[in-house]
N, CA, C and O atoms as a MOPAC input file, in Angstrom:
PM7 MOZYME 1SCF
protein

 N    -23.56500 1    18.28200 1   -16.57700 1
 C    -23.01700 1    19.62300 1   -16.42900 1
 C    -21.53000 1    19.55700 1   -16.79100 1
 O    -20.83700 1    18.70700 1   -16.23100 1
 N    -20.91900 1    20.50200 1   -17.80500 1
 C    -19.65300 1    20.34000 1   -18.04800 1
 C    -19.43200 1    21.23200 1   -17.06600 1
 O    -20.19700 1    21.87400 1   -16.34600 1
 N    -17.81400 1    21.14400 1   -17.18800 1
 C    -16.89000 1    22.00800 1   -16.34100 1
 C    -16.83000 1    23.46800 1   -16.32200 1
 O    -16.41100 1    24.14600 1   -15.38500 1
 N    -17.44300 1    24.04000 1   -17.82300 1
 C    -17.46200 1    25.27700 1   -17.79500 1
 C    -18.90200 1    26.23500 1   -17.20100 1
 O    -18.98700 1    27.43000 1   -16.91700 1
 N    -19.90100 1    25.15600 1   -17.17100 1
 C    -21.05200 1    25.49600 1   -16.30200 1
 C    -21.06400 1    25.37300 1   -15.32000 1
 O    -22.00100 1    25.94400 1   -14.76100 1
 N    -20.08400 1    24.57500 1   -14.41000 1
 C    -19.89000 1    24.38700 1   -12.95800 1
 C    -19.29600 1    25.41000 1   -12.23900 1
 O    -19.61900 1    25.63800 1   -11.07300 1
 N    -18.20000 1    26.23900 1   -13.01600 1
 C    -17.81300 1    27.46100 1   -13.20100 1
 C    -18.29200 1    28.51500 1   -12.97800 1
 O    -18.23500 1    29.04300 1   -11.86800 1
 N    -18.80400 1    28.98000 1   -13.89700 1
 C    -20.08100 1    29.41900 1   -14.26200 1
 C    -21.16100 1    29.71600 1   -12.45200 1
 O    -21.24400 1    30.72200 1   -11.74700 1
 N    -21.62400 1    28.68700 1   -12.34300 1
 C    -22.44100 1    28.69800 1   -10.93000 1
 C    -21.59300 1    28.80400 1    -9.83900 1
 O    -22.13700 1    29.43700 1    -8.93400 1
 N    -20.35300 1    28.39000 1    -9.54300 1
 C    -19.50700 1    28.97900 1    -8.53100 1
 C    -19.46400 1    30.17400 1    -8.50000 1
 O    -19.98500 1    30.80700 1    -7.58200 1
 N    -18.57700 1    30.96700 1    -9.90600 1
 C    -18.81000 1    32.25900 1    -9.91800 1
 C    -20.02700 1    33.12200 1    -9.33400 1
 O    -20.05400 1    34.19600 1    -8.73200 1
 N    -20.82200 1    32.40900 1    -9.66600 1
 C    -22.03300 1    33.10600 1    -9.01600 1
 C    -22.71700 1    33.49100 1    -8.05900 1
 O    -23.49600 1    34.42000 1    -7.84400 1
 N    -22.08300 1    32.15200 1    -7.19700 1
 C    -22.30400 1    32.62900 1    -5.73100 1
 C    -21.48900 1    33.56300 1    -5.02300 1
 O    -20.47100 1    34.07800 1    -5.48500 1
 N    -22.16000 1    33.84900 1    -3.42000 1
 C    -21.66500 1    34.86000 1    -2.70800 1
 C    -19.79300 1    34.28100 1    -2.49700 1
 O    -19.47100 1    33.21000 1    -3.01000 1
 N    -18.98200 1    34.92500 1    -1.89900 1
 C    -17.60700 1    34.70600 1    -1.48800 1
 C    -17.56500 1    33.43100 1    -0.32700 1
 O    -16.77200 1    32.49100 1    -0.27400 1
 N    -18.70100 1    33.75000 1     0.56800 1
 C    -18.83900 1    32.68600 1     1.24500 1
 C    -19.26300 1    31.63200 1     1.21800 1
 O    -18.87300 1    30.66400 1     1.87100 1
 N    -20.37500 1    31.70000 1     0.22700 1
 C    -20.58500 1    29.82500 1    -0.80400 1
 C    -19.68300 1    29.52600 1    -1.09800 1
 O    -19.06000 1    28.63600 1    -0.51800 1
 N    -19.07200 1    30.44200 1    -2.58100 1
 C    -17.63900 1    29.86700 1    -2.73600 1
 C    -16.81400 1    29.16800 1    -2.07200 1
 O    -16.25400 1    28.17900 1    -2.54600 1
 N    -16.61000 1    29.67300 1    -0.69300 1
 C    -15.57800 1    29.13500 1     0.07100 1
 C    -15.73300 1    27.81900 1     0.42600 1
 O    -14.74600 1    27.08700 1     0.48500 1
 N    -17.08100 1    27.33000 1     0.72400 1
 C    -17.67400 1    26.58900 1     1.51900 1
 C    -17.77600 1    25.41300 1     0.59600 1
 O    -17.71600 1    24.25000 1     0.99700 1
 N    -17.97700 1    25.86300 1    -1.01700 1
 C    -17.83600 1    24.58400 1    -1.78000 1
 C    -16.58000 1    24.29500 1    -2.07800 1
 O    -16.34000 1    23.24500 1    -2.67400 1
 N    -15.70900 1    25.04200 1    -1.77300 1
 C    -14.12700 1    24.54100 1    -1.90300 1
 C    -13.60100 1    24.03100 1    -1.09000 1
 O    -12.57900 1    23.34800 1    -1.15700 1
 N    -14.46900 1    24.39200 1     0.13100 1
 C    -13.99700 1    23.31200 1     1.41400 1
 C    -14.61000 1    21.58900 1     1.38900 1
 O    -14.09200 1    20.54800 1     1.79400 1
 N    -15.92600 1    21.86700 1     0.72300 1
 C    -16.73100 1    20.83300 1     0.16800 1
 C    -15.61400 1    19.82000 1    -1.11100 1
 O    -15.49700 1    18.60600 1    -1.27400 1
 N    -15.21400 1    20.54600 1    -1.53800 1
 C    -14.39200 1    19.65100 1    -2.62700 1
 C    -12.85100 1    19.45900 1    -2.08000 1
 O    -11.97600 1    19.03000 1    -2.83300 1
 N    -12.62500 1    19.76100 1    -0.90100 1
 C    -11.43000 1    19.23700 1    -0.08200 1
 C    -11.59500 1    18.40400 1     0.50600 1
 O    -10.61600 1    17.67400 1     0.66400 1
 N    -12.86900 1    18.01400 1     1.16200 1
 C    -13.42200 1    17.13300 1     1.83900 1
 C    -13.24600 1    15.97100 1     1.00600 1
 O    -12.69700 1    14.92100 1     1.34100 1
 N    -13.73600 1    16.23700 1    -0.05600 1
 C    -14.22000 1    15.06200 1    -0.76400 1
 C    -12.80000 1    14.57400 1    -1.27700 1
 O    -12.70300 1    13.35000 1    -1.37000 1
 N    -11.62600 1    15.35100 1    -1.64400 1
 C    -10.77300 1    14.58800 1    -2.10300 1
 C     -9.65500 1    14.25500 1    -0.84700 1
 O     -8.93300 1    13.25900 1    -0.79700 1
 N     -9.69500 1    14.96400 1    -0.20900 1
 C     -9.51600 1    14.05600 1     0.86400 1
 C     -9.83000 1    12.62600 1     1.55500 1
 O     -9.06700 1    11.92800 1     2.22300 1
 N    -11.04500 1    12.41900 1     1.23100 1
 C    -11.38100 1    11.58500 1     1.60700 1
 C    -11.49000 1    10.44000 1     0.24200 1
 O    -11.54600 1     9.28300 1     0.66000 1
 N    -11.51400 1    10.50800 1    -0.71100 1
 C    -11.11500 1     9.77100 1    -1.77700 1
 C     -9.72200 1     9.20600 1    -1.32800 1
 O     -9.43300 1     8.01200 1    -1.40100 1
 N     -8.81800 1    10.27600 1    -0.81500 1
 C     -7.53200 1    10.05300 1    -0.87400 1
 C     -6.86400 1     8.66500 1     0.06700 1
 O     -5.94800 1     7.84300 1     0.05900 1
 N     -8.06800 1     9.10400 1     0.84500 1
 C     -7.79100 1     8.20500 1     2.37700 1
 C     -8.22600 1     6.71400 1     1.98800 1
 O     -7.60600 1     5.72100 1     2.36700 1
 N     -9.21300 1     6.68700 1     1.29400 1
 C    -10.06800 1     5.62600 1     0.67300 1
 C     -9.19400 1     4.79100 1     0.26200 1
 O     -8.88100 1     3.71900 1     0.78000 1
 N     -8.55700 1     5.55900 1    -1.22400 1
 C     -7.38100 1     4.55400 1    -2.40300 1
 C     -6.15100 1     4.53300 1    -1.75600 1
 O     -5.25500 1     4.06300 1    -2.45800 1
 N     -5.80900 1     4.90200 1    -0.61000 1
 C     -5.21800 1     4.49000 1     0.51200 1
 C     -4.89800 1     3.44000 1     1.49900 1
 O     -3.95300 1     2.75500 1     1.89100 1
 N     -6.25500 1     3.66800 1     1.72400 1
 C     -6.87400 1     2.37900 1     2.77300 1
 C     -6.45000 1     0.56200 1     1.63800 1
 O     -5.97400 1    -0.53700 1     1.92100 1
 N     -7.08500 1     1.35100 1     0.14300 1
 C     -7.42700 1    -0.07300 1    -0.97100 1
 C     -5.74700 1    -0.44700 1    -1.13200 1
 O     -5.44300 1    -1.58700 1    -1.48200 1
 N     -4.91300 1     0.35300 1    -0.91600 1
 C     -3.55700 1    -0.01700 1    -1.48600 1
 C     -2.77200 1    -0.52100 1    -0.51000 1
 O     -1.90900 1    -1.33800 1    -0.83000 1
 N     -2.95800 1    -0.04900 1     1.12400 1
 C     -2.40300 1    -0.97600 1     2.11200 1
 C     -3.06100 1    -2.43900 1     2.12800 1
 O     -2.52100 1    -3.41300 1     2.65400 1
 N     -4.20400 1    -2.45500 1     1.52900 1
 C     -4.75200 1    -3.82900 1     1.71700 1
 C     -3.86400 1    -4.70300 1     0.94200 1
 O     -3.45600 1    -5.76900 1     1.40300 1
 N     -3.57900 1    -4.30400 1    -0.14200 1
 C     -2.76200 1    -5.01200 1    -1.16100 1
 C     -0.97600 1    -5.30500 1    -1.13400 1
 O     -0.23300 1    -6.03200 1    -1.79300 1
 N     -0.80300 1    -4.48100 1    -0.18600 1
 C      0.61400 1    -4.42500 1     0.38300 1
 C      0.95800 1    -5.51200 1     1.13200 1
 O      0.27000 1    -6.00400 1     2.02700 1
 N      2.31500 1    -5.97900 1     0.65900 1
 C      2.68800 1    -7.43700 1     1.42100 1
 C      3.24300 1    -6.62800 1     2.73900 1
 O      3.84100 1    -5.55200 1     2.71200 1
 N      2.83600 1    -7.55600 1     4.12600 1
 C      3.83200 1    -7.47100 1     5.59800 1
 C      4.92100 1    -7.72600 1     5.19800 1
 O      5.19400 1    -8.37700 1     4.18900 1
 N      5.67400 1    -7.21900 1     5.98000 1
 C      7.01500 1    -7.57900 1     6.35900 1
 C      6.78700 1    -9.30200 1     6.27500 1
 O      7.26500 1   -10.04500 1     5.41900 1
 N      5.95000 1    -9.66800 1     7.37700 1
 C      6.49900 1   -11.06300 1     7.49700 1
 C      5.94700 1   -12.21300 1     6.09900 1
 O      6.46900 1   -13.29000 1     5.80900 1
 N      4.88000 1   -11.61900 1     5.49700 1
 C      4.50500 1   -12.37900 1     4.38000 1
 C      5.88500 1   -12.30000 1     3.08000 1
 O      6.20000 1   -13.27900 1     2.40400 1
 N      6.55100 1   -10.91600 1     2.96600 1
 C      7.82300 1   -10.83100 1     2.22400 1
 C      9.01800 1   -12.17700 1     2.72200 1
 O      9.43800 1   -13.14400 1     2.08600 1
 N      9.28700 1   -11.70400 1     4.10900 1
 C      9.96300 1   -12.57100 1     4.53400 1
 C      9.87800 1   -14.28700 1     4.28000 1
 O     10.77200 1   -15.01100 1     3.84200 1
 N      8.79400 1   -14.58600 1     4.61700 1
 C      7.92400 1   -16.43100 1     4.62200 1
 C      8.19500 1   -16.73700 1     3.06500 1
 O      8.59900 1   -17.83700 1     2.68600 1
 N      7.89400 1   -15.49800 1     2.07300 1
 C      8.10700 1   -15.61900 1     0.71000 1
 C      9.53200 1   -15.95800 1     0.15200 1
 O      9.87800 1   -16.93700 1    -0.50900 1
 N     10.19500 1   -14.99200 1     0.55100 1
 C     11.47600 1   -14.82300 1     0.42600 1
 C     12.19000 1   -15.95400 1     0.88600 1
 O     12.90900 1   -16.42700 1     0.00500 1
 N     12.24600 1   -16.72800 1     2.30400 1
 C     12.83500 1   -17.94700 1     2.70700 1
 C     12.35100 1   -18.68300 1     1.49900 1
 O     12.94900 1   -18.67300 1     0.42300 1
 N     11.47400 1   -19.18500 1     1.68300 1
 C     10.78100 1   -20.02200 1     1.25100 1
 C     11.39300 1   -20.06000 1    -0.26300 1
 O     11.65200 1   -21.22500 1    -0.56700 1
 N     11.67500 1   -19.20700 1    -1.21900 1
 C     12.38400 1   -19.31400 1    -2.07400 1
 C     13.87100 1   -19.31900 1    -2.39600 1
 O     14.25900 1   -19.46200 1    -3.55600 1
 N     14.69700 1   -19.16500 1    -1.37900 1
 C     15.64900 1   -19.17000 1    -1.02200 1
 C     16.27700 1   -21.18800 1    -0.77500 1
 O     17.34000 1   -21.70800 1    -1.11500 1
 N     15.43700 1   -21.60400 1    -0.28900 1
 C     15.15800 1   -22.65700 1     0.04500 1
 C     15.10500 1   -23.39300 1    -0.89000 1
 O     15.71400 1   -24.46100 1    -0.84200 1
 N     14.07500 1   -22.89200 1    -2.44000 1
 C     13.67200 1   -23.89400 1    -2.79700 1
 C     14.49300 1   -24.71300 1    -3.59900 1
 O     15.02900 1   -24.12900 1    -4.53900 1
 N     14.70000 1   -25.76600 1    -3.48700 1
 C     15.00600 1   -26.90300 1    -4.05700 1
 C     16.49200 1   -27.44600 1    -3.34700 1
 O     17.20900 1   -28.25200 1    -3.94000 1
 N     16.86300 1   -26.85200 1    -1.91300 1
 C     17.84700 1   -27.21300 1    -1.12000 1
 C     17.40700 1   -28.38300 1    -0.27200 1
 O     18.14000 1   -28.82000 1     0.61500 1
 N     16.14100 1   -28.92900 1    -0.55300 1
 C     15.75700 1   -30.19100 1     0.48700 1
 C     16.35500 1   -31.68900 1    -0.32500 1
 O     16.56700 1   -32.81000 1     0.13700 1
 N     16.52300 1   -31.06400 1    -1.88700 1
 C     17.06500 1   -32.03000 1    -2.64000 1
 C     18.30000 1   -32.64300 1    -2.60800 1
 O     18.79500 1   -33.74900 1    -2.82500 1
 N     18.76700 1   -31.04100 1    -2.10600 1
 C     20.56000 1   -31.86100 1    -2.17200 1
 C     20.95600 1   -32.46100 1    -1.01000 1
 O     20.47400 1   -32.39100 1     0.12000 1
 N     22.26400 1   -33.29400 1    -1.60000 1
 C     22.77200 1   -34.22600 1    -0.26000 1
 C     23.28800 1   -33.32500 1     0.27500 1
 O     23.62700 1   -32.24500 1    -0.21000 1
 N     23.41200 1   -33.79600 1     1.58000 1
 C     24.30900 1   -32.75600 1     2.92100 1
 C     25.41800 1   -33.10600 1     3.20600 1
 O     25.81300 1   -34.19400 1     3.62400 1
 N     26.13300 1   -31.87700 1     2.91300 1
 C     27.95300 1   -31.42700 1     2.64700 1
 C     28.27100 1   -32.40000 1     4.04800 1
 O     29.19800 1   -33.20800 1     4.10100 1
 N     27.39600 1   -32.16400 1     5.04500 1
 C     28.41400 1   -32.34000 1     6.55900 1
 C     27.49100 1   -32.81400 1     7.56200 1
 O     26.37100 1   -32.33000 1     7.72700 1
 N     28.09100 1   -33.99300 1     8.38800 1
 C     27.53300 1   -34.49100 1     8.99300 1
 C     27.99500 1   -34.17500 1    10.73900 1
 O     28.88500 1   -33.35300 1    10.95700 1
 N     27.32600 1   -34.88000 1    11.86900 1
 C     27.19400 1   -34.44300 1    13.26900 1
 C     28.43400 1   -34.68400 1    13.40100 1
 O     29.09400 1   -34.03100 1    14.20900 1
 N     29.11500 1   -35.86700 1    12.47900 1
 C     30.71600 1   -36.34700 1    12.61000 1
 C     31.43100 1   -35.16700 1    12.54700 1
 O     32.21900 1   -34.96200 1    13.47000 1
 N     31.34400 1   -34.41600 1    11.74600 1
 C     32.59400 1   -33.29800 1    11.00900 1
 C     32.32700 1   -32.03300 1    12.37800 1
 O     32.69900 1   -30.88900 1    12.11700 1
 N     31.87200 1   -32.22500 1    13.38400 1
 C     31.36500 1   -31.11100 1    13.95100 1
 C     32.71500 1   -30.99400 1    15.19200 1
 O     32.55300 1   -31.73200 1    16.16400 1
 N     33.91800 1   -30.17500 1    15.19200 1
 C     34.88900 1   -30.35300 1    16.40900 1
 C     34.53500 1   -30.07200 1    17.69300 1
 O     35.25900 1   -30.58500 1    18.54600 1
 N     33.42600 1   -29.25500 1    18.15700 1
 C     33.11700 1   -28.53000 1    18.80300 1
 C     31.16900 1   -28.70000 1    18.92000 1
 O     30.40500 1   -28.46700 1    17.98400 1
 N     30.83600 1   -29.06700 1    20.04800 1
 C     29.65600 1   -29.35300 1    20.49000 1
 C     29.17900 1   -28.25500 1    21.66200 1
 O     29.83400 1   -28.04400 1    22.68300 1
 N     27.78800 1   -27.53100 1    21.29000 1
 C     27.57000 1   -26.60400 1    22.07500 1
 C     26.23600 1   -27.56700 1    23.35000 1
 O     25.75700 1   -26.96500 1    24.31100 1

């Protein structure tokens, strides 16, 4: 059925079909909406997975270098 026959049979019904299939096709994209919704938070990084990421690259390749300063250089002990 193209679009202009779907038309077509809406027109045709009473005011109150009409209505009822437009509430019918709110439903439905509504609920599509909620759906590709639902699929796109799944795919969304947490906060803390950003974070773990983020250190973690921040980091990388600082286990290599030598260390500026030792327990010696410290004036002040908490």
């Amino acid at each position: 059925m193209n679009p202009a026959q779907f038309f077509e049979k809406i027109q045709a019904l009473p005011p109150a079909k009409q209505a009822e299939v437009f509430d019918f096709i709110e439903f439905l994209t509504s609920r599509s909406t909620a759906l590709r919704d639902e699929e796109t938070a799944e795919d969304d990084w947490t906060n803390a997975d950003f974070s773990k990421l983020a250190m973690s690259q921040a980091m990388r390749g600082m286990e290599d270098e030598p260390a500026l300063y030792t327990l010696d250089d410290l004036k002040e002990r908490w």
